[in-house]
Biopython code that builds the backbone (N, CA, C, O; Angstrom):
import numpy as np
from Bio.PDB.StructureBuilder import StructureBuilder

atoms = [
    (1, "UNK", "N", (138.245, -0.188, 96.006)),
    (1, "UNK", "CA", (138.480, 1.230, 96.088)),
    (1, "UNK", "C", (139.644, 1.573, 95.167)),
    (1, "UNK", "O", (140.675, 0.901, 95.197)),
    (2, "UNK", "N", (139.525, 2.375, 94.535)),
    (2, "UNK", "CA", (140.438, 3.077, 93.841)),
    (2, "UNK", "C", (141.034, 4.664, 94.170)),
    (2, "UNK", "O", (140.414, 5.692, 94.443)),
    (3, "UNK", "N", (142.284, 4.446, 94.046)),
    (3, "UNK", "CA", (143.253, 5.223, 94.400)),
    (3, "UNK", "C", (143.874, 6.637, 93.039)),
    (3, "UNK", "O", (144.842, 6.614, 92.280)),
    (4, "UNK", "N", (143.489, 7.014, 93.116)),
    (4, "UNK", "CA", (144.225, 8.090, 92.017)),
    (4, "UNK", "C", (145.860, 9.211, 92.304)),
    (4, "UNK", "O", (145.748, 10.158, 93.083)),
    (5, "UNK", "N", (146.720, 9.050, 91.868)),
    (5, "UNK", "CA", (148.192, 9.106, 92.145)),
    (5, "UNK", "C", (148.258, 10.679, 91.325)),
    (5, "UNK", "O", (147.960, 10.590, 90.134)),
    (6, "UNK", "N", (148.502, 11.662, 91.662)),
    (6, "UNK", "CA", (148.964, 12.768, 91.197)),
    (6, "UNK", "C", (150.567, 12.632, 90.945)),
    (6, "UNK", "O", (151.380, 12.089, 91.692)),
    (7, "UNK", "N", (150.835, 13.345, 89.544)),
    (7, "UNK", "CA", (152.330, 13.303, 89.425)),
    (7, "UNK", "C", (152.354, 14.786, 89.804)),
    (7, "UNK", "O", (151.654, 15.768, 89.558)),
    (8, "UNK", "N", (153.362, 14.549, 90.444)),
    (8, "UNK", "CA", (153.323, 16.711, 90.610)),
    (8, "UNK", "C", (155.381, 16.888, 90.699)),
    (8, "UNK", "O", (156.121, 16.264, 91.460)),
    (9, "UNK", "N", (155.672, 17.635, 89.945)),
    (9, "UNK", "CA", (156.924, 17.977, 89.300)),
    (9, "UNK", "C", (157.172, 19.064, 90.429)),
    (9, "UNK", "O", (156.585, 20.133, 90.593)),
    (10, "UNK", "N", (158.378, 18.400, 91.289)),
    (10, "UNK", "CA", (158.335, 19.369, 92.198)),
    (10, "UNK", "C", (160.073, 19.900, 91.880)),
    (10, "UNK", "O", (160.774, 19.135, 91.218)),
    (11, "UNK", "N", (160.609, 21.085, 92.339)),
    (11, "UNK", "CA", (161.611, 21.238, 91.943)),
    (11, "UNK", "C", (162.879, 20.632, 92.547)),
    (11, "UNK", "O", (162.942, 20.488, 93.768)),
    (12, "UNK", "N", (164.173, 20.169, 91.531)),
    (12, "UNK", "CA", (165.225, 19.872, 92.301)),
    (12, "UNK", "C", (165.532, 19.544, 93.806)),
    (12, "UNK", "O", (166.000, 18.510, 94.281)),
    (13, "UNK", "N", (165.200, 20.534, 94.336)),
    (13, "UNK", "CA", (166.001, 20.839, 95.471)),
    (13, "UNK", "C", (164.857, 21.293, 96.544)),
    (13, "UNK", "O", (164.853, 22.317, 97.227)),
    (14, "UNK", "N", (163.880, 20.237, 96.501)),
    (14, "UNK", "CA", (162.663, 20.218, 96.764)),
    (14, "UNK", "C", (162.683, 20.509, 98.632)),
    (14, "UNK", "O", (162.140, 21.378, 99.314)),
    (15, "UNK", "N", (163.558, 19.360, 98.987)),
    (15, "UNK", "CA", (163.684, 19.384, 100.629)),
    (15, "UNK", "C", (164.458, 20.668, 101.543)),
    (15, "UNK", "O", (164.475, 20.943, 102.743)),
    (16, "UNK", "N", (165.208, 21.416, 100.056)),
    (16, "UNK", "CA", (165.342, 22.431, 101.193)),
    (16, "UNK", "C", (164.758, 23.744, 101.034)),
    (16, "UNK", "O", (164.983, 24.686, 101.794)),
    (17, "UNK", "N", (163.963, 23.778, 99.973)),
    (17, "UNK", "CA", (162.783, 24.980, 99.785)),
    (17, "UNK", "C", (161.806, 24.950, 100.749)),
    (17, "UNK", "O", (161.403, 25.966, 101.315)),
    (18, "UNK", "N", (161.276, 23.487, 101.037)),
    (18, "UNK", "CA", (160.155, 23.393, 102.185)),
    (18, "UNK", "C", (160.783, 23.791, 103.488)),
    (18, "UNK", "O", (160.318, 24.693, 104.185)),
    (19, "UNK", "N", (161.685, 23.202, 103.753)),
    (19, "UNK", "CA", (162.435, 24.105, 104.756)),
    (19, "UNK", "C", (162.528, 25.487, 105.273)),
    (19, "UNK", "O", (162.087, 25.985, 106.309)),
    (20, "UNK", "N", (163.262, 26.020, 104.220)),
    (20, "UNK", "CA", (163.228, 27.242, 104.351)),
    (20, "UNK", "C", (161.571, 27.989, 104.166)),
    (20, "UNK", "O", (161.390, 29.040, 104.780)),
    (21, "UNK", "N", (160.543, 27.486, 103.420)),
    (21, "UNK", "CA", (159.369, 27.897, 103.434)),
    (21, "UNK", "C", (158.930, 27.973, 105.263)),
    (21, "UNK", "O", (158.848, 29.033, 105.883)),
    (22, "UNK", "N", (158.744, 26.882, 105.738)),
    (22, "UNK", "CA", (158.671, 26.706, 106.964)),
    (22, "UNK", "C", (159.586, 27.773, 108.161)),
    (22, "UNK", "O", (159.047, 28.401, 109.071)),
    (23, "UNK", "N", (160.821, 27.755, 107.903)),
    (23, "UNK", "CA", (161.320, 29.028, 108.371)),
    (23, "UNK", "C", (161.228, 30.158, 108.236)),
    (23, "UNK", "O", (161.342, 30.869, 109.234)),
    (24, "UNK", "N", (161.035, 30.620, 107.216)),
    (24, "UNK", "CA", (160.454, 31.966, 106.990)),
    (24, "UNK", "C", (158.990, 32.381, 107.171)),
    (24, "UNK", "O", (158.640, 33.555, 107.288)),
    (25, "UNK", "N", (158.301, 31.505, 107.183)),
    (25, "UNK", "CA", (156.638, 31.239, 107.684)),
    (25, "UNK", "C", (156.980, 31.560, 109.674)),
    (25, "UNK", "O", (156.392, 32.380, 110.379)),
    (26, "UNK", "N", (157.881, 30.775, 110.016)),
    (26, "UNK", "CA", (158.042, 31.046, 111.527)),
    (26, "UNK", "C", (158.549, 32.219, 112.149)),
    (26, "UNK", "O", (158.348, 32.771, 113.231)),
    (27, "UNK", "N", (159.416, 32.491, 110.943)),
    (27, "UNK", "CA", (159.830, 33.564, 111.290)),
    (27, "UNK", "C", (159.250, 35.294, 111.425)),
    (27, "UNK", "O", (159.583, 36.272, 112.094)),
    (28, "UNK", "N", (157.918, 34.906, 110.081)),
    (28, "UNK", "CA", (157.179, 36.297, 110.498)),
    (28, "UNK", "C", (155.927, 35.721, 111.378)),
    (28, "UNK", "O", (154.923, 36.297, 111.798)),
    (29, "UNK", "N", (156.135, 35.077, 111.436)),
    (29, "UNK", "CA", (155.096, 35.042, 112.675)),
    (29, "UNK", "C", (155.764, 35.259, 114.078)),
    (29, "UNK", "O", (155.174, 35.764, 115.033)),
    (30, "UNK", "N", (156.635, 34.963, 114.088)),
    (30, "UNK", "CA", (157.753, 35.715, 115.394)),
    (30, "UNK", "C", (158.026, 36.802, 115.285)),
    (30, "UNK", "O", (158.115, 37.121, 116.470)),
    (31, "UNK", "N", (158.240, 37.667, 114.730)),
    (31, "UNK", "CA", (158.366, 38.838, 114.500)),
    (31, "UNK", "C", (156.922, 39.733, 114.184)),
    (31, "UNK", "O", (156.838, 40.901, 114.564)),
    (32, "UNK", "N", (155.786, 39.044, 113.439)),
    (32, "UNK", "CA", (154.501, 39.825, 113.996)),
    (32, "UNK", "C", (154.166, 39.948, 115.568)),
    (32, "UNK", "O", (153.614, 40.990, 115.922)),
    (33, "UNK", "N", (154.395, 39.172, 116.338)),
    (33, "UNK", "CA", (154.749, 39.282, 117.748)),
    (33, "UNK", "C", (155.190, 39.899, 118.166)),
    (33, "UNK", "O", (154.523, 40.551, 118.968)),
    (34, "UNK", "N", (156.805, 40.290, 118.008)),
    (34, "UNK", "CA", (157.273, 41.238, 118.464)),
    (34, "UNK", "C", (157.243, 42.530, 118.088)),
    (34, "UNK", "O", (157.908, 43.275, 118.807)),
    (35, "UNK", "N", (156.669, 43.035, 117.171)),
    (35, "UNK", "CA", (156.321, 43.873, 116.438)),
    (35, "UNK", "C", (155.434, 44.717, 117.324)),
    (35, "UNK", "O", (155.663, 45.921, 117.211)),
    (36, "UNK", "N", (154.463, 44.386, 118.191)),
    (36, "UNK", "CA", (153.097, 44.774, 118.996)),
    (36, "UNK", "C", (154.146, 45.350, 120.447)),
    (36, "UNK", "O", (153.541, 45.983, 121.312)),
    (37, "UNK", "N", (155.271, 45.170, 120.595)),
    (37, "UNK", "CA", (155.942, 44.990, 121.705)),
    (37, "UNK", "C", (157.035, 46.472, 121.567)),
    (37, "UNK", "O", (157.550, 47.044, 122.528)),
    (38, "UNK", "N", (157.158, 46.786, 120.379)),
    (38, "UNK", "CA", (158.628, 47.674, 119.920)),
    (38, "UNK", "C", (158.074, 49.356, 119.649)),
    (38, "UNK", "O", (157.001, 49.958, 119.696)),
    (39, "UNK", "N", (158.836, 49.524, 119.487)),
    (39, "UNK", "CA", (159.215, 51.165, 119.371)),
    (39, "UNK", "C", (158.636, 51.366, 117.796)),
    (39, "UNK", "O", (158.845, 50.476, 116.972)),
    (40, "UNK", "N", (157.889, 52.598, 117.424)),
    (40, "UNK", "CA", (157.836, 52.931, 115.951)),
    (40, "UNK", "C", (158.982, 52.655, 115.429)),
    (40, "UNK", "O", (158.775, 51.898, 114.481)),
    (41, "UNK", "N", (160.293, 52.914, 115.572)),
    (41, "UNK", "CA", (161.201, 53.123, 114.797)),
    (41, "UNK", "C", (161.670, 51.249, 114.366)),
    (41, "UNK", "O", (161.949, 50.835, 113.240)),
    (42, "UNK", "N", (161.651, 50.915, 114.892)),
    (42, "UNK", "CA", (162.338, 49.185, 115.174)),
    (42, "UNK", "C", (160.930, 48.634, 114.734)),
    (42, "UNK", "O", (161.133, 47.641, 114.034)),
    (43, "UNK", "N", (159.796, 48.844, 114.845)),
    (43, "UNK", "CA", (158.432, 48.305, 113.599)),
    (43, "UNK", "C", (158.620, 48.145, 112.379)),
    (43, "UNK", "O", (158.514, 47.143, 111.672)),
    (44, "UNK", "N", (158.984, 49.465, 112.096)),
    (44, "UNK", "CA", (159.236, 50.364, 110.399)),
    (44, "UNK", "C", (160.728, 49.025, 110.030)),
    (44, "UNK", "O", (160.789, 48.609, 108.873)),
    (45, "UNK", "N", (161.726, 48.520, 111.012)),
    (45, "UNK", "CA", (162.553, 47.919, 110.455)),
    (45, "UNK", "C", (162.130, 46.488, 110.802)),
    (45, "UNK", "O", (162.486, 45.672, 109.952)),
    (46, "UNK", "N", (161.551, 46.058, 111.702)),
    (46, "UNK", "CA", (160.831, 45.024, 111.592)),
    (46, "UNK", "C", (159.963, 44.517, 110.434)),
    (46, "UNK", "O", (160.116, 43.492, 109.770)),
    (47, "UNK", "N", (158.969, 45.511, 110.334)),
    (47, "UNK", "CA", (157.687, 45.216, 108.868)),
    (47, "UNK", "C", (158.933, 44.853, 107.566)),
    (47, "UNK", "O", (158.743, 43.925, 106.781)),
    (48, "UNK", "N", (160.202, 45.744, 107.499)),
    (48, "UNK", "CA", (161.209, 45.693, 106.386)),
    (48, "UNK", "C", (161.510, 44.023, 106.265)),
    (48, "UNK", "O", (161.637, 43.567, 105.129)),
    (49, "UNK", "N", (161.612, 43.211, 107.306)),
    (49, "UNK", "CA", (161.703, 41.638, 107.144)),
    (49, "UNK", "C", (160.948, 40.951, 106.779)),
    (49, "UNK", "O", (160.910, 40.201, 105.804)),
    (50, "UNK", "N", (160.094, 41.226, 107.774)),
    (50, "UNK", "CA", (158.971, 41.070, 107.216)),
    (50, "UNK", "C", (158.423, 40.863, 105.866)),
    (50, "UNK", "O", (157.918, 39.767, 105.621)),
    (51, "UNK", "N", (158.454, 41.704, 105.030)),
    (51, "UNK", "CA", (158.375, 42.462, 103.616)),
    (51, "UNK", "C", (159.248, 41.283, 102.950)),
    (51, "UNK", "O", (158.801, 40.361, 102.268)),
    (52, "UNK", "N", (160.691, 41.537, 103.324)),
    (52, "UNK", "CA", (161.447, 40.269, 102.931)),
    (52, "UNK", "C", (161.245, 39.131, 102.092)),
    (52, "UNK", "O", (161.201, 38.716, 100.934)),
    (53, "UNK", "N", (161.077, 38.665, 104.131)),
    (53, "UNK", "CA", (160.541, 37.079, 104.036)),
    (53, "UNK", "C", (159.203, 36.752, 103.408)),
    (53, "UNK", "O", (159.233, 35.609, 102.953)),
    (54, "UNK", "N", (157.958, 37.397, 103.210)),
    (54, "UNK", "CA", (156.944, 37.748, 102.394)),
    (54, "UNK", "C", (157.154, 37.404, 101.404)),
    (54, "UNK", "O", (156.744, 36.360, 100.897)),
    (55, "UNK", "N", (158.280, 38.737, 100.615)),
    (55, "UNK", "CA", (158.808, 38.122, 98.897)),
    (55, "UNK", "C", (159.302, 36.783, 98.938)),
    (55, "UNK", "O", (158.675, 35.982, 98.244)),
    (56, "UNK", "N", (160.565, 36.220, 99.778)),
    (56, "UNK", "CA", (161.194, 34.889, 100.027)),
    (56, "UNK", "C", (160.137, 33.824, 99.656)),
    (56, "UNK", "O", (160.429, 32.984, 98.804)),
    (57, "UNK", "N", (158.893, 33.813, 100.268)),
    (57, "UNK", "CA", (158.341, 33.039, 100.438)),
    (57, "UNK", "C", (157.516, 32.425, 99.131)),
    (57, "UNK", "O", (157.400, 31.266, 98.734)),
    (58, "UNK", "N", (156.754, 34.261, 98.397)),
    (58, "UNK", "CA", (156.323, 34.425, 97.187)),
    (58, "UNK", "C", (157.410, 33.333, 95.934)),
    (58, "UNK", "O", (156.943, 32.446, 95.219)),
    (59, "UNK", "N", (158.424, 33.624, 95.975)),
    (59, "UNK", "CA", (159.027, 32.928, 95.172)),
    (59, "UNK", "C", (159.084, 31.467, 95.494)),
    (59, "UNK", "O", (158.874, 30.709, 94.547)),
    (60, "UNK", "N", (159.317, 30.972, 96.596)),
    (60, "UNK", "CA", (158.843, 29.695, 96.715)),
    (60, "UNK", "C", (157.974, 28.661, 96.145)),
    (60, "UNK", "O", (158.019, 27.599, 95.523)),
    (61, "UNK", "N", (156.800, 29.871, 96.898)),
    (61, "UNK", "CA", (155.279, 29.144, 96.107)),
    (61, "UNK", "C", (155.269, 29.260, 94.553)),
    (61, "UNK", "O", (154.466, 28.799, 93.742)),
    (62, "UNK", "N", (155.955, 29.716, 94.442)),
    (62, "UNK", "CA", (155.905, 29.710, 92.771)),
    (62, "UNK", "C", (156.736, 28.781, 91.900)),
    (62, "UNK", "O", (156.840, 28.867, 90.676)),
    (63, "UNK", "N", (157.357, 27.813, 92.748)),
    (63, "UNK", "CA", (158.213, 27.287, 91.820)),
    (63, "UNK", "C", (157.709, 25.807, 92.082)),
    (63, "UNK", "O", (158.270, 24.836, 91.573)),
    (64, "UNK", "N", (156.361, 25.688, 93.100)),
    (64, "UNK", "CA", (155.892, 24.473, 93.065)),
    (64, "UNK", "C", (154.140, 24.700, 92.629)),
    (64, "UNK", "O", (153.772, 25.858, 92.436)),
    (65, "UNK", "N", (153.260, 23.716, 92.510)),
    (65, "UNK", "CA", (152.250, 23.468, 92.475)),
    (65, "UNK", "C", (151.260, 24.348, 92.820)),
    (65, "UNK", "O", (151.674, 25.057, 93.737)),
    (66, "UNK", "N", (150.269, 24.594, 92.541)),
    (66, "UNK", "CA", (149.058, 25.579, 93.455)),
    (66, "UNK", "C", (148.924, 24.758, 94.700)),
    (66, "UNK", "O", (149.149, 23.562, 94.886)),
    (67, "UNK", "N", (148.477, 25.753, 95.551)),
    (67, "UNK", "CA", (148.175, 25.330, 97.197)),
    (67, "UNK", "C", (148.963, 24.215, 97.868)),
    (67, "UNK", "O", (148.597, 23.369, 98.683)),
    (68, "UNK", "N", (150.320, 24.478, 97.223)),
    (68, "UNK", "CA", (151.011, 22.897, 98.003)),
    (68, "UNK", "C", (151.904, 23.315, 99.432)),
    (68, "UNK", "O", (152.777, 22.697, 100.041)),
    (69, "UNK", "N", (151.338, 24.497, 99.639)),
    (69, "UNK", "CA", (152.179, 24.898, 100.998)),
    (69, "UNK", "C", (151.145, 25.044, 101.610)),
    (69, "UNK", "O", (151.346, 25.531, 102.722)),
    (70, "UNK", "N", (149.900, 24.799, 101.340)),
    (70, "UNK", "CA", (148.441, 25.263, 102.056)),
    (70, "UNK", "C", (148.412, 24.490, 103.715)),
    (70, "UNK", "O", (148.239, 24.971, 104.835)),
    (71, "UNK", "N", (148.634, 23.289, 103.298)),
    (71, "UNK", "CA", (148.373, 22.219, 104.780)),
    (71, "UNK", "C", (149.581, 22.707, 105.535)),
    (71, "UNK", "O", (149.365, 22.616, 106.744)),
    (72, "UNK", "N", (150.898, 23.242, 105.234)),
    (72, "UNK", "CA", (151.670, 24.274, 106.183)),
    (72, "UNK", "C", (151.192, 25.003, 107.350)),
    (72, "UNK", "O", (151.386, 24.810, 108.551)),
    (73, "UNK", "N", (150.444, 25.989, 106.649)),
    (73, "UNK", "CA", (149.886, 27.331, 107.400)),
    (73, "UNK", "C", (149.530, 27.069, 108.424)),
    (73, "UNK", "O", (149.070, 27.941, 109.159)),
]
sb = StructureBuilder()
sb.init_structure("model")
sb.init_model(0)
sb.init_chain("A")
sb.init_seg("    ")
for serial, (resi, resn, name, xyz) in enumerate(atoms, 1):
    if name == "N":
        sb.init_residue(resn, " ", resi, " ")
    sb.init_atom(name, np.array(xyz, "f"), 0.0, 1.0, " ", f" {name:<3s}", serial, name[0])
structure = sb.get_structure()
């Protein structure tokens, strides 16, 4: 059997991007939760983190590989 080895160039500071990917992944999912629970007004500033951590995350994925946060989700 043969084995095929991907090199994949991941950035610097690799262990604490996944990290924080992972936290900010938990984090709107905690907050889509509470979101169903709150007042219009505290939604509108909720979705605002939301929004955030969204972009946060966007930049992440971008500084590694296609679909390498996929098995995350």
């Amino acid at each position: 059997m043969y084995l095929i080895y991907l090199v994949v160039e991941l950035p610097e500071n690799f262990p604490e991007y996944s990290i924080m990917y992972k936290t900010l992944s938990n984090q709107i999912k905690t907050l889509e939760k509470s979101k169903d629970n709150t007042l219009e007004e505290e939604r509108e500033k909720i979705q605002l983190k939301i929004d955030n951590y969204q972009s946060e995350i966007t930049k992440i994925k971008k500084m590694f590989p296609d679909n390498f946060f996929e098995e995350l989700n």
